[in-house]
C-alpha distance (Angstrom), angle and dihedral (degrees) to the residues before:
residue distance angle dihedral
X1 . . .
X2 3.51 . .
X3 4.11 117.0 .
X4 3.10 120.4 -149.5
X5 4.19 127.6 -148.9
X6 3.82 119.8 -158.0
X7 3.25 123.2 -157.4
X8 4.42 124.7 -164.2
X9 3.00 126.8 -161.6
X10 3.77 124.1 -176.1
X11 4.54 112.7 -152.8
X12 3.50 133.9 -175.3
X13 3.81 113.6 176.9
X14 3.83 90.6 -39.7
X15 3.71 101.6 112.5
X16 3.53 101.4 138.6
X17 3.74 87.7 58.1
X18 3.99 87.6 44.7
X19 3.63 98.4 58.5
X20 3.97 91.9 45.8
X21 3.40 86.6 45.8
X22 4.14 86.9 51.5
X23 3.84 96.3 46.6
X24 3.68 86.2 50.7
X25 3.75 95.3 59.3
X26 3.60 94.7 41.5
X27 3.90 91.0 61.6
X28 3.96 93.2 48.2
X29 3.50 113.6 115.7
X30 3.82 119.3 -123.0
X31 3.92 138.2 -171.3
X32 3.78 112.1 -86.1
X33 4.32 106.5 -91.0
X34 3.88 88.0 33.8
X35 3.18 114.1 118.9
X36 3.91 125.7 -167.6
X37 3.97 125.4 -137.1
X38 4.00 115.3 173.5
X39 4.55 121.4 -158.3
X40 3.39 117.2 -159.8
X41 3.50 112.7 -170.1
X42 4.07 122.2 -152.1
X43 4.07 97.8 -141.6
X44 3.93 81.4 -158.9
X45 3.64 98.0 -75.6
X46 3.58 90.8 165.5
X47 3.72 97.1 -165.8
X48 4.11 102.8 118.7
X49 4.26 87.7 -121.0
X50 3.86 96.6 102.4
X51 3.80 81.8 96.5
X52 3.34 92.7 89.0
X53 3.58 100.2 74.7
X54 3.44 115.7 95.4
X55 3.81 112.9 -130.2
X56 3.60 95.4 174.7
X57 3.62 102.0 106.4
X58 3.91 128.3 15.2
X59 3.74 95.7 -18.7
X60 3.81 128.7 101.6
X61 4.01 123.7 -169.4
X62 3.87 110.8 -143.0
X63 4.02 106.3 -163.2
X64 3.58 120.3 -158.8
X65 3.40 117.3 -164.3
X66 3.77 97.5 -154.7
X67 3.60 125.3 45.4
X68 3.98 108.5 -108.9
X69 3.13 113.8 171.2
X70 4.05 135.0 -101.5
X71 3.83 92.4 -75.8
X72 3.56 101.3 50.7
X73 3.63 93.1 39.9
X74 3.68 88.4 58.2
X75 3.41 95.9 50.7
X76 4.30 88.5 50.8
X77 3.65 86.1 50.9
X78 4.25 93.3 48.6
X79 3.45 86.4 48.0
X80 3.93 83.7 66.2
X81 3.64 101.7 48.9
X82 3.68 123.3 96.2
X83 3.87 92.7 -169.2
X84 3.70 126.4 124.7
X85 4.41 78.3 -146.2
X86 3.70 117.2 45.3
X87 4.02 109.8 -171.3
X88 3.96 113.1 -159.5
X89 3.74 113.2 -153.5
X90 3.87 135.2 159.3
X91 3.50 127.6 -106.7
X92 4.28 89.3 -125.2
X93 3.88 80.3 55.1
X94 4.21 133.9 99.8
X95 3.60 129.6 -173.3
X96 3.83 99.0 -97.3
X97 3.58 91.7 -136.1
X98 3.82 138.3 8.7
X99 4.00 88.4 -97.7
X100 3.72 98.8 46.2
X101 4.08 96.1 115.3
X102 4.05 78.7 40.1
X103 3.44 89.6 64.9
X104 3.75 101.9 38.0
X105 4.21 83.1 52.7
X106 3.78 92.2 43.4
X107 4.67 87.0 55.3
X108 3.81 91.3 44.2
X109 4.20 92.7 57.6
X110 4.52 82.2 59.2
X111 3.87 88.6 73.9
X112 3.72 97.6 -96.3
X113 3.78 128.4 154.9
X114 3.80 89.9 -145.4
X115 3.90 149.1 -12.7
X116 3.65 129.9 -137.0
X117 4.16 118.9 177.3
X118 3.95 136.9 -170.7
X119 4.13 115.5 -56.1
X120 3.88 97.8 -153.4
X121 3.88 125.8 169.5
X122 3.59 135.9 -119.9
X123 4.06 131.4 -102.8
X124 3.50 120.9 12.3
X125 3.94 107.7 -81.8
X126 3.84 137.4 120.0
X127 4.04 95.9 -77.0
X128 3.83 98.8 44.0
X129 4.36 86.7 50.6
X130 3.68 82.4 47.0
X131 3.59 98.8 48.8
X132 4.04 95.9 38.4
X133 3.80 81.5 57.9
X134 3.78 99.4 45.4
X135 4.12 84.5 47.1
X136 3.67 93.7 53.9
X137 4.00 87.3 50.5
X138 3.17 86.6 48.5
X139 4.29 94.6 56.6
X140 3.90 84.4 39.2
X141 3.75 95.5 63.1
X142 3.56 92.0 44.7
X143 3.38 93.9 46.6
X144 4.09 79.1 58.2
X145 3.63 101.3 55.7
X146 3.52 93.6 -78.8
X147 3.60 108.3 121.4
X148 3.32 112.2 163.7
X149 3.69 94.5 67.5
X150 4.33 90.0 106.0
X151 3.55 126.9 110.2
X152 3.68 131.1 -126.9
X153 3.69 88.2 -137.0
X154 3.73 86.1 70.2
X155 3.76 116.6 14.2
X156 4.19 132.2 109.1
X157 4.26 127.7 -155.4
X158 3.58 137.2 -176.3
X159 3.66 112.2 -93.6
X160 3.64 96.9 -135.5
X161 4.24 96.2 48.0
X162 4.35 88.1 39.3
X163 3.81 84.2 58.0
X164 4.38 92.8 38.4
X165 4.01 88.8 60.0
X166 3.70 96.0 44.7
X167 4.14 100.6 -107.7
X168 3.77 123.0 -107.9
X169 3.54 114.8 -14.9
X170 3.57 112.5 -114.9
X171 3.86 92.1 -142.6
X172 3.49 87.9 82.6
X173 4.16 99.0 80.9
X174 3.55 91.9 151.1
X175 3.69 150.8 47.0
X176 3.85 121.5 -49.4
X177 4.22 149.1 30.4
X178 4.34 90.4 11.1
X179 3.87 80.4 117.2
X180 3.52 97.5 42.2
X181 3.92 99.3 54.3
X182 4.06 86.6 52.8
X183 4.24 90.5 55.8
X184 3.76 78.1 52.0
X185 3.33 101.1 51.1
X186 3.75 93.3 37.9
X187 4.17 87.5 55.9
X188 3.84 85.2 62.9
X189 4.12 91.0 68.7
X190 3.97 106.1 23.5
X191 3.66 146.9 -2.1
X192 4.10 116.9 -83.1
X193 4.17 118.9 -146.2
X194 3.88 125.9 -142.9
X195 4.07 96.5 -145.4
X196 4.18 111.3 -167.5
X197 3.79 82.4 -172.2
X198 3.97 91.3 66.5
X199 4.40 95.8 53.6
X200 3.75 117.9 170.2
X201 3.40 124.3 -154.2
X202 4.02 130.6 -143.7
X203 3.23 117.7 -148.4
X204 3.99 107.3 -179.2
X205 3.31 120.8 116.6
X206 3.87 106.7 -109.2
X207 3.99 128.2 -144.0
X208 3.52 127.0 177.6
X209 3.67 99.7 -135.4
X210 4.52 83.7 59.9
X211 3.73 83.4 44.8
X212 3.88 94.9 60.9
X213 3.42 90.5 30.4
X214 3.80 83.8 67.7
X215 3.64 100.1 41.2
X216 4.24 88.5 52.2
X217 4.20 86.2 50.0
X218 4.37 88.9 39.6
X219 4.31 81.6 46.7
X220 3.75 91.0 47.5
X221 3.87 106.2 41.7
X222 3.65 119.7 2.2
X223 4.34 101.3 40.7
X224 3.94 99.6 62.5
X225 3.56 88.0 56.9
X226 3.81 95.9 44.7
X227 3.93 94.2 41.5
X228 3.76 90.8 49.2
X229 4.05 98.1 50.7
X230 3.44 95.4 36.7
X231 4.07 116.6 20.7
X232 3.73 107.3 159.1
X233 3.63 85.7 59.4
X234 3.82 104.0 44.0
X235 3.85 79.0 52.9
X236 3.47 101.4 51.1
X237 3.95 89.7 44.0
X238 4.11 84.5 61.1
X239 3.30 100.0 -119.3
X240 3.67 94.9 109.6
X241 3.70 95.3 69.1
X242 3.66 87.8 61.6
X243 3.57 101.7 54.2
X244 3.70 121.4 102.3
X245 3.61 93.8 -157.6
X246 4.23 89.2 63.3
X247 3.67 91.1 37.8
X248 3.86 117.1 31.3
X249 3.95 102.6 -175.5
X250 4.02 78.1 71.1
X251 3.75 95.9 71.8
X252 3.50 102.0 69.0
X253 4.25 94.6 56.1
X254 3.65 85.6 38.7
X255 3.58 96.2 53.0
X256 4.05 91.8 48.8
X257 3.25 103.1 34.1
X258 4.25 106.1 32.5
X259 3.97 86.6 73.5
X260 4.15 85.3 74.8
X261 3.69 95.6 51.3
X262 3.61 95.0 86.8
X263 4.00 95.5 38.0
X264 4.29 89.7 43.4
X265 3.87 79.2 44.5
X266 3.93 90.4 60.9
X267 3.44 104.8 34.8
X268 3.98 94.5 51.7
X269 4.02 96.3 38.3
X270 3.92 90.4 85.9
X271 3.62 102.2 53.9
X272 4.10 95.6 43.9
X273 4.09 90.8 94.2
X274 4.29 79.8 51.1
X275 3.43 104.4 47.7
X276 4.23 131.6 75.8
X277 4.30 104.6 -77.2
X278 3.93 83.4 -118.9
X279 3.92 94.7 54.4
X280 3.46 91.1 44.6
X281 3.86 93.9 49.6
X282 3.81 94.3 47.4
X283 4.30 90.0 53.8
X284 3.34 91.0 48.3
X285 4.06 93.6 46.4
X286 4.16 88.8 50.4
X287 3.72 95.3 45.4
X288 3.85 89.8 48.9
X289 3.87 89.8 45.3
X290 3.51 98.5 43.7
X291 3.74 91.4 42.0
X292 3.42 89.6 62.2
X293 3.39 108.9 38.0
X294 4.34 74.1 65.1
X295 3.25 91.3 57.6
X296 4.14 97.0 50.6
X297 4.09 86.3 40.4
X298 4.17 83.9 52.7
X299 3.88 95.7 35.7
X300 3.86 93.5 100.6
X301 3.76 105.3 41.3
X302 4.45 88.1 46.0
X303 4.54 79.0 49.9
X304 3.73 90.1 48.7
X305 3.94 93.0 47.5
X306 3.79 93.8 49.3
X307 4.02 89.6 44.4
X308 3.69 84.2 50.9
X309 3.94 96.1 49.2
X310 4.01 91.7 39.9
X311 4.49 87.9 58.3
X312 3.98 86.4 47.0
């Protein structure tokens, strides 16, 4: 019997990256009776360039005519896949080796729920040490109990127990922890692998000031309702140490000095390939910290002005 592999892939107005990211998949090699399908879904990029993705063969195109977010375009695009596996990657993603989907397939026969696998980058430069590291932290902490420490840009499930815990939660419109609150919830109804045969890699072009530019919008939006569904976790992930709202004698520093994240961000990003790996890693930690303990210290005024604009 024939198995089939689906692979989703949420876009918006990255479809360079997409169609890399497509001939990449179709060159993976798979067990004999697999058979690959591949869902990219439009998040309602509205640009005209989706086009460029070549539907001719084993890939659909999913349009959304509104943006919604990662986590509900994920779940449009699962909603399209007949596979008994569904991979989720990102479009700034590639296999990281020719037996990636192999290896995801290979994790998923053990009894597992799910499988997530290192995100490393590409070349040789400050970012992709710094993310190799931060990847094999990652597999570390998993490898301690800690098993929500995948990525959606690299992570497969079970059809059947993606669709028993509900899929992504569509709260999560913007950056941060929308992946880790589904490894949660799948840990309630199976066991989840790390596989190092299955590596993704990332190839966008990283910058600290977009890094704490993330971690102020992840601060702002996406941790309160992470830390209030699962709090053990968003405390042993660290992140509860920097919120103001758990510790209120941070608000004060954070208020003064989170406006120089972004600025520090920018003025240090150039000289991280320069400087000693260590130094480098240590400005990048502060800026992400302080950026966002910011964006907890801001969290209730940017609520309040979107409550405000929502009753006009």
């Amino acid at each position: 019997m024939t198995e089939v592999v689906s692979v989703v892939v949420p876009v918006y107005r990255d479809w360079q990256r997409a169609s890399s990211l497509i001939a990449s998949l179709q060159s993976q090699a798979l067990p004999s009776e697999t058979r690959l399908e591949i869902i990219i879904v439009d998040d309602g990029s509205d640009d005209g360039k989706s086009s460029v993705i070549d539907t001719t063969s084993n890939t659909t195109l999913l349009t959304l005519l509104k943006n919604a977010g990662r986590a509900a375009a994920r779940n449009e695009g699962f909603t399209k896949a007949s596979g008994r596996i569904v991979v989720f990657m990102d479009c700034d993603c590639l296999p990281g080796s020719t037996r990636s989907l192999w290896g995801h397939i290979d994790a998923m026969t053990q009894g597992v729920v799910a499988s997530t696998g290192h995100v490393f980058g590409i070349g040789h430069g400050f970012w992709d040490r710094y993310q190799q590291r931060a990847s094999c932290r990652r597999a570390s902490a998993h490898a301690a109990g800690q098993v929500w420490m995948g990525s959606s840009q690299n992570m497969a499930v079970l059809a059947d127990a993606f669709r028993d815990v509900g899929g992504f939660d569509t709260r999560y419109r913007q950056y941060g922890f929308e992946d880790r609150d589904l490894l949660l919830r799948l840990a309630r109804v199976g066991d989840i692998a790390w596989s190092k045969e299955a590596p993704a890699i990332h190839t966008d072009k990283l910058c600290l000031e977009g890094v704490a530019r993330k971690m102020v919008e992840a601060a702002r939006h996406s941790a309160p309702l992470f830390a209030k569904d699962h709090p053990d976790a968003y405390h042993a992930l660290g992140y509860g140490n920097l919120d103001t709202e758990a510790h209120h004698w941070l608000r004060i520093p954070a208020r003064t000095l989170g406006p120089l994240a972004l600025p520090f961000a920018r003025r240090i990003d150039p000289h991280l390939q320069r400087l000693p790996f260590t130094l480098s890693a240590f400005f990048v930690a502060s800026a992400s910290a302080l950026a966002f303990m910011y964006g907890s210290a801001t969290r209730s005024v940017s609520q309040d002005s979107s409550n405000d604009r929502s009753r006009r």
